[in-house]
ZAFI-983337 format. One line per 2 residues: number of its first residue (from 1); their letters; for each residue z, x, y of N, C-alpha, C. Coordinates in steps of 0.02 Angstrom, whole numbers, plus 50000, padded with zeros to 5 digits. Each point is the difference from the previous one (the first is absolute). Layout:
<sites>
NUM) A) Z,X,Y,Z,X,Y,Z,X,Y  ...
</sites>
This chain:
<sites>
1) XX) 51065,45651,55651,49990,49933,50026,49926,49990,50019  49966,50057,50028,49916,49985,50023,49981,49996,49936
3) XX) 49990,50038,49950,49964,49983,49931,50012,49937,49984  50070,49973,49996,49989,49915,49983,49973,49954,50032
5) XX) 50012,50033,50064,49963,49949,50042,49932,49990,49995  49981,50085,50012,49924,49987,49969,49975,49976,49932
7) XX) 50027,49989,49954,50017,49967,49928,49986,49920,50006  50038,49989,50051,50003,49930,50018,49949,49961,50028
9) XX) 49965,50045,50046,49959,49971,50035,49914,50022,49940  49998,50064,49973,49975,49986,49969,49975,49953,49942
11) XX) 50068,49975,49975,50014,49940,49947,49976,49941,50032  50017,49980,50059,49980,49948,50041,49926,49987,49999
13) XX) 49946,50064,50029,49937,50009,50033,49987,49970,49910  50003,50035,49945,49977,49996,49932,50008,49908,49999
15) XX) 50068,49974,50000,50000,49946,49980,49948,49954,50054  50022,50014,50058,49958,49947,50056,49902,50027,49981
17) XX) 49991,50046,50000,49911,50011,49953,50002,49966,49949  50038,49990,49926,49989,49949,49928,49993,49941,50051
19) XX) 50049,49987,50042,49980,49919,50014,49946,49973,50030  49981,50030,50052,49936,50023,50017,49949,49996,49974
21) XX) 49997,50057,49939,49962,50005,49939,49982,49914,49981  50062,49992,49970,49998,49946,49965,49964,49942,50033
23) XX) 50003,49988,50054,49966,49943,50023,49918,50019,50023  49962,49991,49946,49922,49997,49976,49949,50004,50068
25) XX) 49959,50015,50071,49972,50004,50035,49987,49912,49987  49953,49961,49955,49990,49957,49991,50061,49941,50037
27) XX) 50066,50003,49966,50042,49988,50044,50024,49986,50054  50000,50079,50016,49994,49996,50096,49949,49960,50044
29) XX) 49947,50020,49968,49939,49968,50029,50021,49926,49985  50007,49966,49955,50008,49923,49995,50051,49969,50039
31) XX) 50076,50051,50003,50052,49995,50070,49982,49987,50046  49939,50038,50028,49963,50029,50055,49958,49923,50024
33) XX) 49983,49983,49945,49943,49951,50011,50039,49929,50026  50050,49985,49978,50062,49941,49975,50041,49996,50074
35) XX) 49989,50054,50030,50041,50011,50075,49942,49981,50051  49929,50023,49985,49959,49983,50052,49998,49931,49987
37) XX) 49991,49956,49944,50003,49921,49991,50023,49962,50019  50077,50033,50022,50054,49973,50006,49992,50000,50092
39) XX) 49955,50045,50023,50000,50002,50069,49909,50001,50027  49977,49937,49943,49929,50006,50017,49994,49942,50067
41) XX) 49956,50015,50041,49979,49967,50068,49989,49935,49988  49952,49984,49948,49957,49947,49981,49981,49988,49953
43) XX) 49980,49962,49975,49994,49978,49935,49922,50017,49984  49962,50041,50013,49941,50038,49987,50043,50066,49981
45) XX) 50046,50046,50056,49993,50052,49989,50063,49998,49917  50032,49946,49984,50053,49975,49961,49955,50017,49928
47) XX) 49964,49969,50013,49935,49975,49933,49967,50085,50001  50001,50043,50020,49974,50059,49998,50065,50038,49940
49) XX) 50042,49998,50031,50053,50041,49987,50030,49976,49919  49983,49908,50003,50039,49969,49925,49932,50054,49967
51) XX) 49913,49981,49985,49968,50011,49970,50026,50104,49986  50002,50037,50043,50033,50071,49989,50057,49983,49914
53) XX) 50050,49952,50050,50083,49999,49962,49963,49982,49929  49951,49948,49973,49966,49976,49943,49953,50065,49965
55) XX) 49977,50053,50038,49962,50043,49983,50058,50043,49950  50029,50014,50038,50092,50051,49976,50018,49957,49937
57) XX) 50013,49930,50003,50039,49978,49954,49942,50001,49929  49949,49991,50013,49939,49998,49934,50005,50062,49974
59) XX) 49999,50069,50045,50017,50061,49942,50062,50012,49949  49992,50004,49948,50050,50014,49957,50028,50065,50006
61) XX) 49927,50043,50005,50028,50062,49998,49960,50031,49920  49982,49962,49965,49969,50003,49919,49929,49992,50022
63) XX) 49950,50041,49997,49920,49980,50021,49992,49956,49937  50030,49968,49929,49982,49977,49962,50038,49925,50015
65) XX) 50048,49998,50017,50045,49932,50010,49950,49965,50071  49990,50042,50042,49942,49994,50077,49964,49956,49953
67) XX) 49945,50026,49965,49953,49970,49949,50000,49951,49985  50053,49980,49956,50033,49947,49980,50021,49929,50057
69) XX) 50013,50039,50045,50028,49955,50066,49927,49951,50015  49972,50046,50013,49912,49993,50021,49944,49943,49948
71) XX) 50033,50010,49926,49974,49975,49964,50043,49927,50009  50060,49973,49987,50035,49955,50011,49955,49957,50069
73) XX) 50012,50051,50061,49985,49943,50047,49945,49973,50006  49939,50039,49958,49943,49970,49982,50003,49953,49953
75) XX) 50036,49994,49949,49991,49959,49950,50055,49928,50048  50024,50009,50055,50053,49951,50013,49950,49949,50053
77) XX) 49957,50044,50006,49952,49987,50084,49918,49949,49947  49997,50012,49943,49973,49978,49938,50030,49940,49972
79) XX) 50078,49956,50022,50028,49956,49959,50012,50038,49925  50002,50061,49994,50010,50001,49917,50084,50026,49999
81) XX) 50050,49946,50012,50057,50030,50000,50045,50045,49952  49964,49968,49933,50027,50046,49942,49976,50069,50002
83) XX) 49951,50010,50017,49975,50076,50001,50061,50018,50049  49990,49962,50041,50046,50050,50082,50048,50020,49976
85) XX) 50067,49953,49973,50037,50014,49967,50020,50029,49936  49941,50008,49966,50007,50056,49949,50012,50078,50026
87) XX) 49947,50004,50066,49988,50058,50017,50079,50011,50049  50011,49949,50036,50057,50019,50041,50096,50013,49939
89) XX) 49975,49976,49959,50061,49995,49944,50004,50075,49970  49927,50048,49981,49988,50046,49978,50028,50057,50056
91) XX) 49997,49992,50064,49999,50042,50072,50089,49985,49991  50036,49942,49991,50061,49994,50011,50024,50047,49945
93) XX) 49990,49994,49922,50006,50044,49978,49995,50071,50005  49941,50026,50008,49988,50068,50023,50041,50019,50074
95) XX) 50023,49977,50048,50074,50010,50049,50001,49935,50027  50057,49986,49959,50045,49968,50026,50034,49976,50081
97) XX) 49988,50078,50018,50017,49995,50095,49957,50019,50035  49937,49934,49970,49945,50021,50037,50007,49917,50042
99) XX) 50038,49997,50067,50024,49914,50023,49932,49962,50005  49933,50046,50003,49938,49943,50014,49983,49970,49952
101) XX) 50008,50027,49911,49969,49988,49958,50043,49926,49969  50070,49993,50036,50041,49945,49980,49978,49942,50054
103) XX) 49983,50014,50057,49985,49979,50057,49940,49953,49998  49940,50022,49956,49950,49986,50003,49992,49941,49919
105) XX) 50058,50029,49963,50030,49955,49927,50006,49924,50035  50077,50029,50048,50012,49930,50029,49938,49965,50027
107) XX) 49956,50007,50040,49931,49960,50008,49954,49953,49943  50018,50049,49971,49945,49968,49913,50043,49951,49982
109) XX) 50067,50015,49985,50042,49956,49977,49992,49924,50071  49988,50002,50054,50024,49948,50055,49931,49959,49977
111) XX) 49946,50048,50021,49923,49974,49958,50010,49965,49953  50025,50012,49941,50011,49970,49948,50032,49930,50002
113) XX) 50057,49995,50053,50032,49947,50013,50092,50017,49972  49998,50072,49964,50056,50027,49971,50033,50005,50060
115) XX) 50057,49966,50019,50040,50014,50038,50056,50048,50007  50023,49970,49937,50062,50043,49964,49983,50086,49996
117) XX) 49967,50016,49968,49970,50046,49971,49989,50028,50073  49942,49997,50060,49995,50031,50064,50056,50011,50038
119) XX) 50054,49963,49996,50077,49985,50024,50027,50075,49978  49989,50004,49922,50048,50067,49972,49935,50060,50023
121) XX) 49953,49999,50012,49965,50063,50010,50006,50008,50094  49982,49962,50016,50039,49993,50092,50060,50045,50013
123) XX) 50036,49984,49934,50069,50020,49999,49990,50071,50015  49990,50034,49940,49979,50046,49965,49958,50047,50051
125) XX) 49954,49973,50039,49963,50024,50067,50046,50035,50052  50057,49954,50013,50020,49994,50062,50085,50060,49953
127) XX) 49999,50012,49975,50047,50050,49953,49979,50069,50028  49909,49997,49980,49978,50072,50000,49972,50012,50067
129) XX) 49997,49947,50041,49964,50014,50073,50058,49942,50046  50038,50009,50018,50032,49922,50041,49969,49999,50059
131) XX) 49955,50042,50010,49971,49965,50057,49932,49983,50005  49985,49978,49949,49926,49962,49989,50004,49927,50026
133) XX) 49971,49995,50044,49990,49950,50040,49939,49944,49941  49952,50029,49969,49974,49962,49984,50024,49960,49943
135) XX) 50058,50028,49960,50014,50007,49951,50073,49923,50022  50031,50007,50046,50046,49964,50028,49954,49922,50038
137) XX) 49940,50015,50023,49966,49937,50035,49973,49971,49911  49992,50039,49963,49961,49955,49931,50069,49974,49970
139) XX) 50065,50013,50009,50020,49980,49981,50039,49919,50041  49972,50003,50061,50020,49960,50045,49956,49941,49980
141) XX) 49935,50018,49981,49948,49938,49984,50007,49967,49949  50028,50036,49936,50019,49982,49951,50065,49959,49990
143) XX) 50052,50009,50042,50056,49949,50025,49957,49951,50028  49950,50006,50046,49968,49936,50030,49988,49943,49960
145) XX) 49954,50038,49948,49976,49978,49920,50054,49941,49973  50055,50042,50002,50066,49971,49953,50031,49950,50045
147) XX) 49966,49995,50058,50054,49949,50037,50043,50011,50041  50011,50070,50004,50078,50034,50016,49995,50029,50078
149) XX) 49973,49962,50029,49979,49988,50076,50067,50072,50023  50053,50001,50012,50067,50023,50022,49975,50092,49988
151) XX) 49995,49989,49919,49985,50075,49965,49928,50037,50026  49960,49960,50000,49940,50022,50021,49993,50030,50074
153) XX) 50046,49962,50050,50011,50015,50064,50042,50063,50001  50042,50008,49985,50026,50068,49974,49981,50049,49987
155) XX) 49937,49989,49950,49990,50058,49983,49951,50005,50039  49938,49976,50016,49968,49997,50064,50009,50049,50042
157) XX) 50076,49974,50052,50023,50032,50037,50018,50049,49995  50031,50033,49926,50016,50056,49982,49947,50054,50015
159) XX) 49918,49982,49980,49952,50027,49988,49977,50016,50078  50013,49966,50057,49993,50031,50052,50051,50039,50038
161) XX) 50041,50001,49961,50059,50063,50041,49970,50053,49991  49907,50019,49946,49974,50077,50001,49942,49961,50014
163) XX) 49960,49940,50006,49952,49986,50032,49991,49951,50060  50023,50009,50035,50009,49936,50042,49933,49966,50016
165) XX) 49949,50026,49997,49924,49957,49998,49980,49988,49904  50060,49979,49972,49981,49991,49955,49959,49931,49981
167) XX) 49937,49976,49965,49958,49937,49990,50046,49962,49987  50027,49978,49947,50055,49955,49970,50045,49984,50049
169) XX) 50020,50025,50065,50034,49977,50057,49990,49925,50027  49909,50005,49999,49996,49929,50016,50027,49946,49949
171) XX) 50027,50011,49953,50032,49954,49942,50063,50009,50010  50014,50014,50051,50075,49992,50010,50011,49957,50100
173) XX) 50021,49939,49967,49993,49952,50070,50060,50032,50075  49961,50019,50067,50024,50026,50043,50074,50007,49994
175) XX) 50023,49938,50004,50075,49992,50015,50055,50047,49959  49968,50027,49932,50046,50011,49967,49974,50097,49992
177) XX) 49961,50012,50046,50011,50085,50039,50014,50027,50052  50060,50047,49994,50031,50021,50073,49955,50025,50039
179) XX) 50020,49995,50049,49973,50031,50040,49981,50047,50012  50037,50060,49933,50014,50091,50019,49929,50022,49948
181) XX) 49992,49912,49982,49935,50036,49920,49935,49947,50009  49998,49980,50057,49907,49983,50014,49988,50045,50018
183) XX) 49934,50001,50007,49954,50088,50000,50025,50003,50099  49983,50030,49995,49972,50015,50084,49952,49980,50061
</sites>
């Protein structure tokens, strides 16, 4: 009976380390970051912690897709949207579950005036990261865009259940945020 037991608990320690394992330092740290946001003082020390959470979400993890990222937001910060999106289409290709490189699609596409199109990459964002706040407020503006006053407030609000000093807040009129989700 002690050998199985110890069997057991060894089997346990093995499985509870893979899971462990499995969840990337990068990860933790972005967990890490998403909890202090969620309990930032002020909207200085808020804006410290999103710019960190934006640092995390820009690495791919590929020093060549990084590259690519880098080259896009220059060419986006340039008006040259087709480049951006060549380069961000090439990065989606090369991984797929990379949520910034869809994230940053949906932008080009809103730029563009592509609604539709930022709608399915938003999507697609919020698949591989659901808690991208920025990714949920662009899609709140883009309902704004469309008219869809109701949807946009929604998602808005959605976007501060992980930022509550989120910008796009002020586009959402007092009355229609609880009380449990104005900042502090």
């Amino acid at each position: 009976m002690v050998g199985l037991t110890h069997k057991l608990m060894f089997t346990m320690l093995c499985v509870a380390t893979a899971v462990m394992a499995a969840e990337p330092p990068h990860d933790r740290l972005l967990d890490q970051r998403f909890a202090e946001l969620k309990q930032a003082p002020d909207e200085s020390r808020a804006r410290e912690i999103e710019q960190a959470i934006w640092k995390l979400w820009m690495k791919s993890g590929s020093a060549e897709i990084d590259k690519l990222m880098q080259q896009a937001l220059e060419a986006r910060r340039w008006g040259d949207y087709d480049k951006a999106l060549g380069l961000l289409d090439r990065m989606i290709e090369m991984d797929p579950q990379y949520a910034e490189a869809w994230n940053q699609r949906a932008t080009i596409h809103f730029l563009r005036d592509e609604y539709e199109p930022a709608l399915a990459d938003v999507a697609r964002t919020l698949q591989l990261e659901p808690r991208h706040f920025g990714a949920m407020a662009g899609r709140g503006v883009i309902r704004l865009h469309q008219g869809k006053t109701a949807l946009a407030i929604q998602s808005i609000k959605a976007a501060m259940d992980y930022h509550p000093f989120l910008k796009e807040r002020t586009l959402v009129p007092a009355q229609f945020l609880a009380p449990s989700a104005e900042p502090r």
